[in-house]
Every structure is written in structure tokens, then in C-alpha cells.
N, C-alpha and C positions, 0 to 999 in steps of 0.2 A: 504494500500500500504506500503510496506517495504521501510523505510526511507532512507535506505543503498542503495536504488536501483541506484543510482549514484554517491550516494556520496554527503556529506553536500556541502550547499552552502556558502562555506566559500570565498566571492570574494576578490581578492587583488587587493587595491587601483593601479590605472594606476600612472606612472610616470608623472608630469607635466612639466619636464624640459629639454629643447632640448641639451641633454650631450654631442652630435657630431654632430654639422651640417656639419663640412668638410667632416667625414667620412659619414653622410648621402649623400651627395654633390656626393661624391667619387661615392659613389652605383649607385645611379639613374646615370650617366655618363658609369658606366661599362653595365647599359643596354642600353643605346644608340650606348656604343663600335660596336653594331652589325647590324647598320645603319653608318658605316665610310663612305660607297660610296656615300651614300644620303646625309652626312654631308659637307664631301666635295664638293660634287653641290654646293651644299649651299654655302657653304667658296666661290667658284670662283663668284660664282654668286654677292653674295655680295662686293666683291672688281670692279665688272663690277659695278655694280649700286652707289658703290662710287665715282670710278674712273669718270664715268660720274656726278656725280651731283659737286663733285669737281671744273672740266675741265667748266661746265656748270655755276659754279657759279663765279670761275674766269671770264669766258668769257662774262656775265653781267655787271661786274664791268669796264672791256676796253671798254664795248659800250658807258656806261655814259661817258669814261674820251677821248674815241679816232673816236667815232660815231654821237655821240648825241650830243654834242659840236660843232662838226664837219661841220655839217648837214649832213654827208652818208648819206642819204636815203634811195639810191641802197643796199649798201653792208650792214647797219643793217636789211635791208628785206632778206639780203641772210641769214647773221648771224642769225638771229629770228627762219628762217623754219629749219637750222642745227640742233638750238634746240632745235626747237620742235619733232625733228624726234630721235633726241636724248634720249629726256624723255619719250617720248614713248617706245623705246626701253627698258630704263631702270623701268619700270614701268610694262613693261613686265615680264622683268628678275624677278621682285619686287612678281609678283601675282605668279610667279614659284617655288621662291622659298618658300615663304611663303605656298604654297599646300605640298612643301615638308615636310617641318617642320608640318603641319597637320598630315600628313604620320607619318612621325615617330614618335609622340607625341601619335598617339589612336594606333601603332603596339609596343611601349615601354608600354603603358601602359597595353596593351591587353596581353604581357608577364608578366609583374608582377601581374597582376591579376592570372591569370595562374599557377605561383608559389605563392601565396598566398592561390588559392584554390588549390592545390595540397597538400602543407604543410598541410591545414588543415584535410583532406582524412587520412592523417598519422599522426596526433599528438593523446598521449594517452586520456584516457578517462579522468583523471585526469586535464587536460588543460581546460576541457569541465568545470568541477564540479568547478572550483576555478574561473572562468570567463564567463562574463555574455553574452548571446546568442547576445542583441543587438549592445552591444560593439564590439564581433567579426565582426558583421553582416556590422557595421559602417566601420570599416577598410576595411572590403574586396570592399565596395560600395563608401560613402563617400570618401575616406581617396585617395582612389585609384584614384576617380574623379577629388579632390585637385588637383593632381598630373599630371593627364593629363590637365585641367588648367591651370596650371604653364609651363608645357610642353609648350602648344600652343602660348600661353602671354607672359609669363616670359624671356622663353628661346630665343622665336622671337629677343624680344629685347636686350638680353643679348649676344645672339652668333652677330647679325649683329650687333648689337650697339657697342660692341669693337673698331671691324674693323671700322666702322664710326669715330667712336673717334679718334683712330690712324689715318687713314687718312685726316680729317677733322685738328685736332692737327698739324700734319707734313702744313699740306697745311699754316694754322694759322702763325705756325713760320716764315714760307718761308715768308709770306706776311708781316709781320709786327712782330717782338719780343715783341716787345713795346704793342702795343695791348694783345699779347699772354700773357705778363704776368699779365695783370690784368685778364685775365682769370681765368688765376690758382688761383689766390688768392682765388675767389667764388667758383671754384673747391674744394679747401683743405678745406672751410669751411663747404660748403655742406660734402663731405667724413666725416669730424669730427664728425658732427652733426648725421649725418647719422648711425654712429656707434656706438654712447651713445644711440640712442634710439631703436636700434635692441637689445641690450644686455636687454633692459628693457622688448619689447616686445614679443622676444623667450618664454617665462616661458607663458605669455598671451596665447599667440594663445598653447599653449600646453593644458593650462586649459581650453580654449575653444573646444578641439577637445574630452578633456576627456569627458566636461559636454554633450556634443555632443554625444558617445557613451552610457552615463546614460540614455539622450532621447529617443534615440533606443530602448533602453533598454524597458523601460517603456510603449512604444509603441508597441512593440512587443509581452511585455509582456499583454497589456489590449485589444490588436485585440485578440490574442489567446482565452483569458479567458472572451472574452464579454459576453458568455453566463452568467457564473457564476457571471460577475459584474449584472446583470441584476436579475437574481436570488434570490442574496442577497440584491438589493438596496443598493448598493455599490457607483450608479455614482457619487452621490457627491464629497466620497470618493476620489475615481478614480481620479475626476478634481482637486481637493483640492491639490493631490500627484502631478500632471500634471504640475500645473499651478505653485510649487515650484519648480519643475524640469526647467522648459520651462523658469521662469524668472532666476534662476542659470545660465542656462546655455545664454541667452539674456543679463542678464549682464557682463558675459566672454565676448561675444562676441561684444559687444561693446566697453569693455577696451581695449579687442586686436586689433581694428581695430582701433579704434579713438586714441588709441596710433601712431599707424601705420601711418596712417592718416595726423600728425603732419609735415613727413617728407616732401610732395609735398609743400606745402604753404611756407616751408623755402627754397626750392632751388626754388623756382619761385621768391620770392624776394632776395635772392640772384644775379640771374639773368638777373633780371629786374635793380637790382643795377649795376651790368659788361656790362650793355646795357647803361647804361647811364654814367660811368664813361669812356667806350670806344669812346661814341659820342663827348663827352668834349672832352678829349685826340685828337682826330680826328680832331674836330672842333679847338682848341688852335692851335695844327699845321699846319692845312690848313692857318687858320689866319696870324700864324709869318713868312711863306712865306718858307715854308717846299715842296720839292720837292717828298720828300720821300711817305706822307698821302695823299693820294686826296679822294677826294670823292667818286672816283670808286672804289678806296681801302677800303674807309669803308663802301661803301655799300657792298661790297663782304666780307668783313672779320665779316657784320653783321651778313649775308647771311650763315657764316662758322661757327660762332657761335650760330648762332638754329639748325643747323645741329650737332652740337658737345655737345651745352646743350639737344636737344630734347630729343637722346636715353635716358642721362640721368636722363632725367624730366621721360620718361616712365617707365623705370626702380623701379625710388623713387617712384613713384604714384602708381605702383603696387607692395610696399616692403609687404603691406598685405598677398598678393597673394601668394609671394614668399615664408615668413615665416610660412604662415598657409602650403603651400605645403611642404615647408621642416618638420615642425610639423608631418603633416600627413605622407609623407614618413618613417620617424622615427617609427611611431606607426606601417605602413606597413612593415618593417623590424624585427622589433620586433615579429610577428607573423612570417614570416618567419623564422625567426632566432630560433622558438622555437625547442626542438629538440623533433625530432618524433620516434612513437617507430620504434623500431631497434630488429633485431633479433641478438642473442648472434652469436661471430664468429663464435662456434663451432654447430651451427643452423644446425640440418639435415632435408632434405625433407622426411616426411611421407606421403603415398599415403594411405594408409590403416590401419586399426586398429581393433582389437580382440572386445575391448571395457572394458578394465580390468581396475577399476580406482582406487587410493588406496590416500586418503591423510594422512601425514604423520607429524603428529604433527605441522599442520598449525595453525599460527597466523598473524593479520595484524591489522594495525590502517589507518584511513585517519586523515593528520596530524597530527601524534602522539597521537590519541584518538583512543585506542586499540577497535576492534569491533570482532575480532574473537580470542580466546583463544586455542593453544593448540587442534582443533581440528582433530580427526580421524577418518576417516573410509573408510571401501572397498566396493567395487562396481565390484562383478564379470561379463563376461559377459552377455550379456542375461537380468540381474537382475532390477529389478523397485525398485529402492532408493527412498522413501519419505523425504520430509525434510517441519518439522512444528514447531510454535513455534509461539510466537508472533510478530505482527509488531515492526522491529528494530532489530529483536533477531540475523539478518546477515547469514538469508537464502540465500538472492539474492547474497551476496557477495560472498558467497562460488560458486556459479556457473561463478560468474566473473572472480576469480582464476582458475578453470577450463580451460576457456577460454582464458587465460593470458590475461585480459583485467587489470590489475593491476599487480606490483609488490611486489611479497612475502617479510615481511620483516625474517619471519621464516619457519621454513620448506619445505616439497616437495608439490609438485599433479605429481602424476606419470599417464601415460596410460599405458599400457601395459610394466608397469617397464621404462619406460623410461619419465623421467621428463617434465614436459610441456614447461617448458622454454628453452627444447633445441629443441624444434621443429622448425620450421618455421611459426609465426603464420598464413600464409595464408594456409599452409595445415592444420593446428589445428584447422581453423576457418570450415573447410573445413568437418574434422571428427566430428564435435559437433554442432550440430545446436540444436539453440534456439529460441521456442517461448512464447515473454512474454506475462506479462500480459495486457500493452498496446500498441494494433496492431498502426502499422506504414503504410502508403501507398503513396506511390508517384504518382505524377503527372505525367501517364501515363498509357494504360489499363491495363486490369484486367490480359490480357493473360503475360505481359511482367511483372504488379508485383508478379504474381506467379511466373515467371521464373526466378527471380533473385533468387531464391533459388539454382538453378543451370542454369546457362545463355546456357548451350549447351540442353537444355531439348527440345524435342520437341514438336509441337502444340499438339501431339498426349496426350505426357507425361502430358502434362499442364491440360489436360480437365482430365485424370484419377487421376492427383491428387486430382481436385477439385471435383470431381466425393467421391473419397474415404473420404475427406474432408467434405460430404454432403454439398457443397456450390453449385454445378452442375444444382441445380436446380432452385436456385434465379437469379445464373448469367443467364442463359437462357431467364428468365423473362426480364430481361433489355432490353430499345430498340437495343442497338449496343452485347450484349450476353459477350463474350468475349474480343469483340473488342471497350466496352465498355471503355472512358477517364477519370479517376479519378481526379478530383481537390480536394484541401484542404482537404486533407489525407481521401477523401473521407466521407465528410457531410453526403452525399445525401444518403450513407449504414446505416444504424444500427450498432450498436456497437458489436451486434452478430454475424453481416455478414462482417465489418471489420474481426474479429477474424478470421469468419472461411478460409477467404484468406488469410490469414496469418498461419493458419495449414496447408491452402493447399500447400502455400510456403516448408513448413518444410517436405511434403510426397514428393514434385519434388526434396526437397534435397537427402535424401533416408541417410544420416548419420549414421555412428555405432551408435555416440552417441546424445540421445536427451535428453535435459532440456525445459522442460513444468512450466516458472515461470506462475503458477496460470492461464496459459492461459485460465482454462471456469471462469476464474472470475466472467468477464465481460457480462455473457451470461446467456441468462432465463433457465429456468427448462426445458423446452419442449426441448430446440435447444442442451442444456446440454447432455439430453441421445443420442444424436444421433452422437454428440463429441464426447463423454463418449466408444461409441462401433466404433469410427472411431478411434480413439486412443487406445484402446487395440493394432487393425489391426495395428496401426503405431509402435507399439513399440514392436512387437514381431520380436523375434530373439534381438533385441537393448538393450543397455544398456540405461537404462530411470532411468533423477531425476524428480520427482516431487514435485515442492515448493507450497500445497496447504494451505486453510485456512479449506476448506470444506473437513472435514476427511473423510465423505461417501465415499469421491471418491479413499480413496487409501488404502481402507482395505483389496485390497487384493494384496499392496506391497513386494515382498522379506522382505525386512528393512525397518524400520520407525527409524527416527534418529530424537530427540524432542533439538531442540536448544533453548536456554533461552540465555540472555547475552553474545551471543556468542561463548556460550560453549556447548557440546552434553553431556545433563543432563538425557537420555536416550536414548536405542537403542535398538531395538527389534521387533518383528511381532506387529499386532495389536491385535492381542489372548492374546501374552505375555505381551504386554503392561497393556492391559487395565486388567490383574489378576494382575496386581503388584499393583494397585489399587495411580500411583503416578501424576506425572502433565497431564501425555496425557488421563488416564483417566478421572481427572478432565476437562480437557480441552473437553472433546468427551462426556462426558455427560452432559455439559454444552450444547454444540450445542445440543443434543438430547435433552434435556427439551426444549432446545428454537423451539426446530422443533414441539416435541407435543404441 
């Protein structure tokens, strides 16, 4: 396999430092902007459900001091069922809005997943090669999930809990200052405290979301490859690699959370401290013969302050949640934010093409490690381009450029005189189809993954492809034929018959231009000849490269073009070639000894 074929895996370290919560903050708010009518519910609703617990807990406090003192008997049985009908009511409002906030919490988050997978459908290939499948995998899952979590929890308590607090507060003053302000004091203490150890644990939960993507990673990477672990007696391995992954990242995740952690257990004793220095305060008044404190008053101003501390105690007790959401949103923006490719302003739509291809003193590195030199050559129409050479030598990448799957740091690739990169690449993608060496199939049948070679083809089209493909015949065989469902890129085919659905892809596309990377690699002798004469049919009239290793198969190319390092260290027929007596014939009689 050509090592170029995607590009080194040169991954870059993830950030682990939350650099803009406001401006993260900002973001996830401007998706909610699109839920204002449902937010506002929400807003009235929760001033209704304050309003009442307020009015409810005042009116508690007059029974002890103006009822129950009293003996009313009558009138606190009337007062009692008011509020009982009361809280009802407001307990109502309560499960209302709270379904709302549900609402908007999985349709914000079901948007930014949206644009996350969207982004990713358009970022170049190069995003791919420098970052790792499971880490992306984590954010778009993971990270996204955070996010709707916090949504649900966090926000619950942060939009109504405000409002709580302000009115709850106002209510406080009104009742007693005196009391109020021993409040604040366990207020500003909690805030202070609260703010020294968010600054410590932001960086945590960052390095927990990374270690988090490594996992993925890794996971992702030993379900794919289990055959192979099992092959080589590898699992040891495998757990060994696992089990330093798994406590990395277990250890993150314990510092960021038991940091986190820290904050509930202080604003409860805090709390418990303003609970008790208000009952003193309370109690000394009532004592020195104070008109102002009674007992109805502090059992109502208690009443006002677990209302006033609760949201806060929810809030703190969930800063985990919070910071690991804000974390994850970060990482989720960042993928968004990456920029995708982009066609040049001056982009024209192509609908068709001759198939005339000429590169024109092309060179390119993946980061700055030069892989093609200075390369040239033409590809009239009609003609079958070979292109051989060793694994690495930057076969595959020359057809990548073709396809503007990368950006030239030198030179042209022209079609038909006209530069690839002023195309649009959905119509370039459109003239040149490709198939590699290792077939791809999606999770869906057989008729629809043919048809994404061209999505308007018809049932008809589909079965003459795979007809012309020699695949017509196996697919038949299968219980469902056509209408057969592919899972996991298709197990249960052979790697022959993966292939040959994937040529049949490339005959429903019908493209001027075809690049064949090594597609009968993959395939036996027997299944080879019948490719072998289905691929002439595919490529007559076309402009065809073929990137092989087995030179049998393209000796009767137009041009063999022999690349070494990079560079085209010969060019010419396979007649010409092999009398010049230089690497491709070494290379061609080395396979022929190994064949006899």
C-alpha cells in the first residue's frame, strides 16, 4: 500500500485549556437565540412559580404569628386549601416548563450536531490525516452529549434560578435587612471561593475531554483491527496500550471532578453557618422584646432563604457538569470553526470534459516533507496513463492532485487547458472518478451503494453496471439480490466482491476521467481476468491512470510513467521501456522471475 495514500499521520496534540468560556458561553446562547418564544415561556413561567412560592411562603409565616397563636381554626383551614391549590398550580407551571427547557436543550443540541456533521462532509482531506478518527468521533458524540446535559441541568437551574434569587433577595430585604445581610456575607464567600477553584479546574476537565478523545481513539482503532490483533497475538498488547490509556485518562477525570467537587460541601457549610447565625439574630430579638422579628418572620425569611440558597447549592453541585460542558462545547466549536474546503472565487462550473490532462511541473510536501518533485506529464484523450514505482514513490498522491483533494504548493494539473483548481470541485469530482485500492461500503444495499456513483442512475442502470462489473452474478446469489443491506463495510462479501461493487460504482458513474489506484489488488487470479476484460470495456473512449504494482496488467498502456522519490525517473511504452534495459525493467523482471 502507498504510504502517501492519505497522508502521514502526523497528529496534533489537542489544546487543554479552556481560552474563552465567555465567548464559548456566547455561542451555545446564539443557538438557543432560535428558541426566544420557548425561552420566554419559560421566563413568564418562572416568575409565576416564584411569585407564588414567595406570596406562599410569606403567607406561612402570618399563620404562625396571626393564626396559630390565635386559635383561627376556621380561617387557617381556609388559608391551608388556598395553598394548597396554589402549589399545585405552581408545580404545574414547574413540570411545563421544565418539558420546555427538555425541548430546547435535544433541538439546540440536535442543531449543533448538524453543523458539526456538516463541517465535517467539507473539511479537506488534510484535517483527516493530522487528527485522529476517535477524537473526531468523541466530539461529534461525546462532547455534543456534554452539552445537551448541561443544557437540561445546568441551564434548568441557571435561567430559573436567577429569577429565584432576585425575587426571593427582593422578598429577603423587604422582610428583614438585618437578616439579609448576613446572607450576603455567605453569599460573597461562597462566589469567592467558587471562582478560585473554577480557574483551577477549567484546564482539568479540558485534559479530561482530551484523554477522553485518545480513548476513542484507541477503541476505535482495536474494534476495527481485531482481526489483525488476533492474528498476530497482539491482545496482550492491545490491553497493556488500553489499560495506560483508560487509567490516563481515569485519572483526569477524577482530578477534574473531585476538584469540582470541593465547591458543594463549602457553600453547604456556609449555609448551614447563615442558618444559624440568622436563628441567633432572630432569636436575641425576639428575646429583647423587638416588635420588628417574630417568629413568623423567621420562619418565613428561613423559608426564603433555601429558596434563595437552593438554586445556588444546584448550580455549585453541578459546576462539574457545567465546566466539563463548557470544555466540550469548546472542542465542539473548534471542529466547526475549522475551515472547509472552499472553491477559488473565480470557480467555474464544468459539466463536461475532453479528458486532456497535462501536469505541469508539479511539486508538493505534506508538512513541508517534499513527496513529489517537479513532476510532468500529458495524458491525451482516450489514453491509459500507467503510473508504477515503488510503495511511497507518491503514485497515489499524484491522482489526489488531480482531484484537488490537496493543495499544490507548485505548479498546475490542467484538464482540458484549464487548471483544476478553478473548477468547482463538485463538478471535478464529478468528471474523474476513482477507484481504489481499498473498497469502501456503506451501511445500506447493494443497489443504493452502486448508485452513489451517480445518485440519479436508474434501477435499470444499476444492474448493467454490475452486470458489466461481473458482480451480477454473486449479487443474484444473495438472499435479498440487490436489495441486499450491507453492514460493517460489508464483512459478510469477500474482498473480491467488495471490489467488484465498487467498479460497479465507477461504470454507473460513466466519467471522462478514471483513476484505477490498484483496484484488482485486492483480488484473486481467477476474479482478476474477468476485471481485467471488464475494465478495458470501462475505459475505452476515457482517459484512464492506472496506479498498479502488477505490470502484467498494463503492458498495453499508451505511457508508463516509473516514479521513484517522487520524481518521473522514466516514461515511455512498455516495449520502450523494458529495451532501455533501466529500473522498470529491472522492476518487470523481477516480478517475472518471481512469477516463474
Amino acid at each position: 500500500m502507498d504510504m502517501h495514500r492519505r497522508g502521514p499521520r502526523n497528529i496534533h496534540p489537542e489544546h487543554v485549556e479552556l481560552q474563552d468560556w465567555k465567548g464559548t458561553v456566547i455561542r451555545v446562547w446564539h443557538y438557543l437565540d432560535a428558541r426566544k418564544i420557548k425561552l420566554i415561556i419559560v421566563f413568564l413561567l418562572t416568575i409565576v412559580t416564584t411569585a407564588v412560592t414567595i406570596i406562599g411562603n410569606r403567607i406561612n409565616g402570618l399563620v404562625i404569628d396571626d393564626y396559630i397563636s390565635k386559635n383561627k381554626l376556621h380561617a387557617l383551614l381556609v388559608i391551608c386549601a388556598i395553598m394548597a391549590v396554589m402549589y399545585f398550580v405552581s408545580s404545574f407551571f414547574t413540570y411545563f416548563q421544565n418539558s420546555i427547557i427538555i425541548k430546547v436543550a435535544q433541538d439546540t443540541s440536535a442543531r449543533i450536531r448538524h453543523d458539526v456533521f456538516a463541517n465535517l462532509q467539507r473539511l479537506p482531506m488534510k484535517y483527516f490525516d493530522t487528527h485522529d478518527n476517535g477524537d473526531v468521533m468523541s466530539r461529534l458524540t461525546n462532547d455534543v452529549d456534554n452539552i445537551n446535559t448541561a443544557l437540561m441541568q445546568t441551564f434548568v437551574q441557571l435561567f430559573t434560578g436567577i429569577i429565584s434569587v432576585i425575587g426571593m433577595g427582593i422578598a429577603m430585604l423587604i422582610l428583614s435587612p438585618l437578616l439579609t445581610g448576613i446572607t450576603l456575607l455567605s453569599s460573597v464567600a461562597t462566589y469567592f471561593f467558587s471562582k478560585a477553584i473554577s480557574k483551577v479546574t477549567q484546564k482539568a476537565f479540558m485534559t479530561q475531554q482530551r484523554d477522553l478523545g485518545s480513548l476513542n481513539t484507541q477503541i476505535e482503532e482495536s474494534v476495527s483491527g481485531k482481526q489483525l490483533v488476533q492474528l498476530f497475538d497482539h491482545t496482550k498488547e492491545t490491553m497493556k496500550d488500553f489499560d495506560k490509556t483508560n487509567e490516563e485518562y481515569t485519572n483526569a477525570a477524577f482530578k477534574a471532578q473531585s476538584l469540582s467537587s470541593v465547591i458543594g460541601p463549602f457553600n453547604n457549610m456556609t449555609n448551614n453557618i447563615a442558618y444559624l447565625l440568622i436563628t441567633m439574630a432572630g432569636a436575641i430579638s425576639i428575646l429583647t422584646g423587638s416588635k420588628v422579628i417574630t417568629v413568623g418572620v423567621i420562619f418565613t425569611f428561613l423559608i426564603y432563604l433555601r429558596n434563595f440558597t437552593g438554586p445556588i447549592n444546584n448550580v455549585l453541585n453541578l459546576i462539574n457538569t457545567l465546566q466539563l460542558s463548557l470544555a466540550s462545547a469548546q472542542r465542539v466549536f473548534e471542529l466547526i470553526d475549522e475551515s472547509p474546503e472552499k472553491d477559488l472565487p473565480n470557480a467555474e462550473s464544468v459539466k463536461n470534459t475532453k479528458g486532456n490532462v497535462v501536469f505541469d511541473n508539479v511539486s508538493f510536501a505534506y508538512d513541508k516533507r517534499p513527496i513529489l518533485k517537479n513532476v510532468n506529464l500529458v495524458a491525451d484523450q482516450g489514453e491509459m496513463i500507467a503510473l508504477v514505482g515503488p510503495t511511497g514513490a507518491g503514485k497515489t498522491t499524484i491522482m489526489n492532485l488531480l482531484t484537488n483533494l490537496y493543495p499544490l504548493q507548485k505548479g498546475r494539473v490542467l484538464l482540458d487547458g484549464r487548471d483544476v483548481t478553478t473548477i468547482k470541485r463538485r463538478d471535478l469530482r464529478h468528471l474523474v472518478t476513482v477507484v481504489q485500492q481499498e473498497s469502501f461500503l456503506f451501511t445500506m444495499s447493494i443497489r443504493e451503494n452502486i448508485r452513489l456513483g451517480r445518485t440519479s442512475a436508474s434501477d435499470k442502470e444499476v444492474e448493467l453496471a454490475a452486470k458489466r462489473a461481473n458482480a451480477d452474478t454473486f449479487i443474484n446469489q444473495l438472499p435479498n439480490g440487490y436489495d441486499t443491506i450491507l453492514s460493517e463495510n460489508a464483512h459478510s462479501l469477500s474482498q473480491g466482491q467488495r471490489q467488484l461493487l465498487s467498479i460497479a460504482r465507477a461504470f454507473v458513474t460513466n466519467a471522462p476521467v478514471l483513476v484505477l489506484d490498484e483496484a484488482t489488488a485486492s483480488i484473486d487470479s481467477n476474479t482478476e481476468a474477468d476485471v481485467q476484460k471488464a475494465m478495458t470495456a470501462l475505459m475505452k473512449d476515457k482517459t484512464s491512470f492506472v496506479i498498479a504494482h502488477r505490470l502484467s496488467t498494463i503492458q498495453s498502456a499508451d505511457q508508463i510513467l516509473v516514479i521513484n522519490n517522487g520524481e518521473v525517473i522514466e516514461k515511455g511504452t512498455h516495449k520502450d521501456l523494458l529495451a532501455n534495459k533501466g529500473f522498470y525493467a529491472d522492476l518487470y523482471n523481477s516480478q517475472f522471475d518471481t512469477v516463474k
